[in-house]
C-alpha positions as CSV (number, residue, x, y, z in Angstrom):
1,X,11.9,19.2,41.4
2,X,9.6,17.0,39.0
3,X,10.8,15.3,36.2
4,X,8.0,15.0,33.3
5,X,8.4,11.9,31.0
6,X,8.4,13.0,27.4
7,X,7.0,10.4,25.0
8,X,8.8,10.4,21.8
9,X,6.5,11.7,19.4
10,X,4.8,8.8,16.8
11,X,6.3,8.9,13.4
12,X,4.8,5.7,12.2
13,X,1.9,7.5,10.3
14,X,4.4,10.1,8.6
15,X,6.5,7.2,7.5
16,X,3.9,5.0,6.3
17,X,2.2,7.5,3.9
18,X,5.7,8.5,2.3
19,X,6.7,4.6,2.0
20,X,2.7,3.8,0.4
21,X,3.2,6.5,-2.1
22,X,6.6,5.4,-2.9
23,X,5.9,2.2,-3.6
24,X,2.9,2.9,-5.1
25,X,4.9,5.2,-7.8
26,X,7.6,2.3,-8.0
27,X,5.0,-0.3,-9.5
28,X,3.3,2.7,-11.8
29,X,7.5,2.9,-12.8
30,X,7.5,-0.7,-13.0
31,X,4.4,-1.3,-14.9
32,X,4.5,1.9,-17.3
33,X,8.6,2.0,-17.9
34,X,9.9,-1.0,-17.5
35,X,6.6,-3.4,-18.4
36,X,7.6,-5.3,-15.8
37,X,3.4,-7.1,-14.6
38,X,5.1,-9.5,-12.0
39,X,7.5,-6.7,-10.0
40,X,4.8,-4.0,-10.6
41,X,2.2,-6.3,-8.9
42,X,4.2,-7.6,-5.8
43,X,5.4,-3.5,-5.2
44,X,1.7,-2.6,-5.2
45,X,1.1,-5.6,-2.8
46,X,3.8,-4.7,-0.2
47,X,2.5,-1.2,-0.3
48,X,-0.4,-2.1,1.3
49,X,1.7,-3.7,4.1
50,X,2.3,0.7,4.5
51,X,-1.6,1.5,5.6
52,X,-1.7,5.2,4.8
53,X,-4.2,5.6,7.4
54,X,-4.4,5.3,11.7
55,X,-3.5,1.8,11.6
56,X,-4.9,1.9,15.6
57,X,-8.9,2.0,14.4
58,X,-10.3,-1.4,13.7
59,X,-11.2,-2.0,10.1
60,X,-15.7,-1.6,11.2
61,X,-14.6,1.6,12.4
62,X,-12.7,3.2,9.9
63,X,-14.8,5.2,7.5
64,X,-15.6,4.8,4.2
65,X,-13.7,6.5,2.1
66,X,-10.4,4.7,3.7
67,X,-11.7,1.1,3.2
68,X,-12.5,1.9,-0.7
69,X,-8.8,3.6,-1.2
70,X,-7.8,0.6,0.2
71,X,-10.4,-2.6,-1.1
72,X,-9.3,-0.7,-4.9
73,X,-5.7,-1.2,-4.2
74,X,-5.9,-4.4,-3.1
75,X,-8.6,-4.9,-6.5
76,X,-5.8,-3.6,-8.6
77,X,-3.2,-6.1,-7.0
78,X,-5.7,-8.9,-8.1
79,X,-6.2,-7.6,-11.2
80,X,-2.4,-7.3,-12.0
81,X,-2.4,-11.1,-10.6
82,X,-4.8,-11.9,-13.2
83,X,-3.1,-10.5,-16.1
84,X,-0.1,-12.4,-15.4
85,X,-1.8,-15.7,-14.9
86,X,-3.9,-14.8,-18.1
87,X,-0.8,-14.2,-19.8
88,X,0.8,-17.1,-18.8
89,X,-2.1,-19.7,-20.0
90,X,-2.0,-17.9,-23.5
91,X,1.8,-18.6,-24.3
């Protein structure tokens, strides 16, 4: 009689591209609904704690199109940082 170890199967990917999309649409919720720059912009930062993508490949390998999804959501972060900062100097 042989006994076959199972590995449970990985659900970190699955889980991480339902909790980047939800926090993605929590800061559009925050930003379009509410108005609210400063919880928008730290909901869109976390997000990207959520890599959407293998998280296993080394950032020179991934390809392209991954490191501009995520380079513009980090850029939109920034720019979200820099409205509230430009914001702030103005009042």
């Amino acid at each position: 009689m042989t006994t076959a170890k199972t590995q449970p199967r990985d659900l970190t990917s699955g889980f991480n591209r339902v909790m980047y999309g939800l926090m993605i649409a929590l800061s559009l919720y925050y930003i379009l609904f509410n108005k609210d720059i400063a919880t928008a912009m730290s909901t869109l930062g976390i997000g990207l704690i959520f890599d959407p993508f293998r998280q296993e490949i080394p950032w020179t390998q991934r390809p392209l199109y991954q490191k501009v999804v995520l380079l513009v959501h980090l850029l939109f972060v920034f720019a979200l940082l820099g409205t509230l900062a430009f914001d702030h100097f103005i009042q």
